[in-house]
C-alpha positions, 0 to 999 in steps of 0.5 A, a space after each residue: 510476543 514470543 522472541 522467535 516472532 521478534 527475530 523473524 521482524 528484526 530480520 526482515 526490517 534489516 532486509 529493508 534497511 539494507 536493501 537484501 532479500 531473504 529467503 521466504 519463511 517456510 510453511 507453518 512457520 507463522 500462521 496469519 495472526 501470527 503475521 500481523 503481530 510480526 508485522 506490528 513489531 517491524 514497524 516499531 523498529 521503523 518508529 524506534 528510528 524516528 519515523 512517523 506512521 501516516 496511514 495504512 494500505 489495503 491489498 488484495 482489493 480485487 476479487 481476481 487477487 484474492 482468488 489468486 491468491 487463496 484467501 477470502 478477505 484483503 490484507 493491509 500494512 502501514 505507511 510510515 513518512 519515510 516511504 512518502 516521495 514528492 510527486 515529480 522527483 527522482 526516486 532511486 532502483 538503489 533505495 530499494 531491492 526490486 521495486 514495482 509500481 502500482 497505479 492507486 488512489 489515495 484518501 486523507 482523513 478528516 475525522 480519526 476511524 476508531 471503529 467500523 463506519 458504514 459505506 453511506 458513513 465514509 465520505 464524512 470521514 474524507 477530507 480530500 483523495 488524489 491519484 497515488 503511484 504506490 511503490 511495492 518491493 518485496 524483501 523476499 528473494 525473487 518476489 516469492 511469497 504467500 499470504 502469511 509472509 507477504 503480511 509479515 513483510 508488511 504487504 511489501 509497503 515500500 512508497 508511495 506518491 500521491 498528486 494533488 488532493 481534490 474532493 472528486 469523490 463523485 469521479 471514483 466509481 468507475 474511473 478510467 485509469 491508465 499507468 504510463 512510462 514514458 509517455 506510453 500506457 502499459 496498464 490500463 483499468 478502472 477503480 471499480 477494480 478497486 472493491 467495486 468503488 474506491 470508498 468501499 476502502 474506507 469501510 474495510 479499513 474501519 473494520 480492520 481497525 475495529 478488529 484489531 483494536 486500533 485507530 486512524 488519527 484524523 490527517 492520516 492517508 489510505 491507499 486503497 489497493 491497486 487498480 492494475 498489474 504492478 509494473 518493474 521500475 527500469 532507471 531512466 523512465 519516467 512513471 505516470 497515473 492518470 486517474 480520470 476526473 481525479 487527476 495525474 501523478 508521477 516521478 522520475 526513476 533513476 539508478 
């Protein structure tokens, strides 16, 4: 990896650790495979610093987002145990920079994913799913960025609550899903927005894995991509999902 590419990771794992945006690459600075590679050197800093990789998360799971955004196939990062927050306790604006949050569902394997598996394949690789808040922050300045430097900065991974585990993987095609504060809806969807039904994550997370080579231990968590708009996190306010026939999970934002 050539040393210019590592800087540009050690910057922006600097920017996460200390809670300051940097300005956006330019154009051309790095193109998408390019952006991975950065992405991969950023989470060694975070495992040289003792923490564990738990899984992976998908985006742009929606055919409206990749539209918007100009590409023709989702993106995906990885989750790592320090981003993981329990479900119901206070989470805190100061741990990161200007965090959002997403309304989610979330897998746990049963079997390691080494390669591509068909849709009719996916459930034998589940163990559990459950409704999941995912955390985003990018470490842009504004929450401005492109394709290649939003998966640089590992697709704005920042974390994650996940409520408790069911085998309600029936209750996932068309499930209504609401995000709430305070009480009061302020997104509202369904996981078909989710590449049609949620479980298709598992099939574009195994072909992932195959084209870059790698493998998802047994035990590890899939966040399979947002079924709404984020919202801004305001201290104060307390955050909910309910995911319909799946279940409900939230936290507590504090200053």
């Amino acid at each position: 990896m050539q040393s210019v590419f590592k800087d540009i990771a050690t910057h922006l794992d600097a920017a996460a650790l200390t809670k300051q945006a940097v300005e956006q690459y330019a154009p051309g600075t790095f193109d998408l495979e390019q952006a991975y590679a950065i992405q991969r050197e950023s989470i060694a800093h975070r495992v040289a610093r003792g923490h564990a990789i738990r899984g992976v998360k998908l985006g742009f799971t929606s055919r409206a987002k990749m539209k918007q955004m100009g590409v023709d196939d989702l993106i995906w990062g990885w989750l790592t145990n320090d981003m993981l927050f329990e479900e119901g306790s206070n989470i805190s604006l100061s741990a990161f920079i200007h965090p959002r949050v997403e309304p989610e569902v979330c897998f746990l394997t049963k079997r390691a994913i080494t390669g591509p598996i068909t849709a009719l394949e996916a459930v034998q690789y589940i163990e559990a799913v459950a409704p999941a808040l995912e955390i985003i922050d990018s470490r842009f300045q504004n929450f401005k960025f492109d394709l290649n430097n939003v998966v640089a900065d590992n697709c704005s991974s920042s974390g994650l609550v996940v409520g408790e585990w069911s085998s309600a993987f029936t209750a996932l095609h068309n499930a209504f899903v609401s995000l709430s504060v305070d009480g009061r809806p302020v997104q509202l969807g369904s996981t078909a927005a989710i590449l049609g039904n949620p479980l298709r994550a598992i099939v574009q997370v195994s072909r992932l894995l195959g084209e870059s080579g790698q493998t998802l231990p047994a035990g590890s968590l899939i966040m399979a991509g947002a079924a709404t708009a984020a919202e801004a996190m305001k201290a104060g306010t307390y955050v909910d999902v309910d995911v319909r026939g799946v279940g409900q999970a939230g936290f507590h934002v504090v200053s």
